[in-house]
C-alpha positions in Angstrom: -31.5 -74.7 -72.3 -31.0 -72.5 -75.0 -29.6 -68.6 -74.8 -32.8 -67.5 -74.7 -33.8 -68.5 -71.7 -30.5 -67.9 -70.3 -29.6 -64.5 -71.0 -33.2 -63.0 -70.8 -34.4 -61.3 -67.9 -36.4 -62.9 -65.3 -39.1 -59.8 -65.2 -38.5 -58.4 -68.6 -39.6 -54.4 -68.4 -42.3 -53.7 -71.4 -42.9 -50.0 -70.8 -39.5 -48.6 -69.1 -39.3 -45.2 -67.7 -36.8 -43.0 -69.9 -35.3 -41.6 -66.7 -34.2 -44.9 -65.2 -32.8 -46.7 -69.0 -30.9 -43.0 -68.5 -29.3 -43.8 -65.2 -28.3 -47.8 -66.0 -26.8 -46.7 -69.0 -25.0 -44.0 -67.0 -23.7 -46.8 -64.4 -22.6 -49.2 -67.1 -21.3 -46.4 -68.9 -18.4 -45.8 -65.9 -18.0 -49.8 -65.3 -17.3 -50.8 -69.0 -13.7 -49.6 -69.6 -13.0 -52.1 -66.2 -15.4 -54.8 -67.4 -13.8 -54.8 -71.1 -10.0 -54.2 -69.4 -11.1 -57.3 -66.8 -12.5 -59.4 -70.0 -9.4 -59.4 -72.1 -7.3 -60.0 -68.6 -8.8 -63.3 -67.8 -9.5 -64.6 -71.4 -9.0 -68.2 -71.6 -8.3 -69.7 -75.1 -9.8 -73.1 -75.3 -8.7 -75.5 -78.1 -11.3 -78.1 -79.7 -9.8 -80.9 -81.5 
């Protein structure tokens, strides 16, 4: 598989409504301080030799 068919979404939205893009962004606005802070928490640091 390659990224793209990984990370897209499964029923990708062509023609969003403003008011709901508005309230995501407002709930991933208040989760991303803990989603950074959990990121850099857990990082692993993998060596490749």
């Amino acid at each position: 598989e390659d990224c793209c068919t990984i990370f897209v979404a499964k029923h990708p939205v062509t023609k969003p409504l403003l008011h709901k893009i508005e309230k995501s962004e407002l709930a991933l606005a208040e989760k991303i301080d803990e989603m950074v802070e959990r990121a850099v928490e857990t990082e692993e640091i993998i060596s490749v030799w």
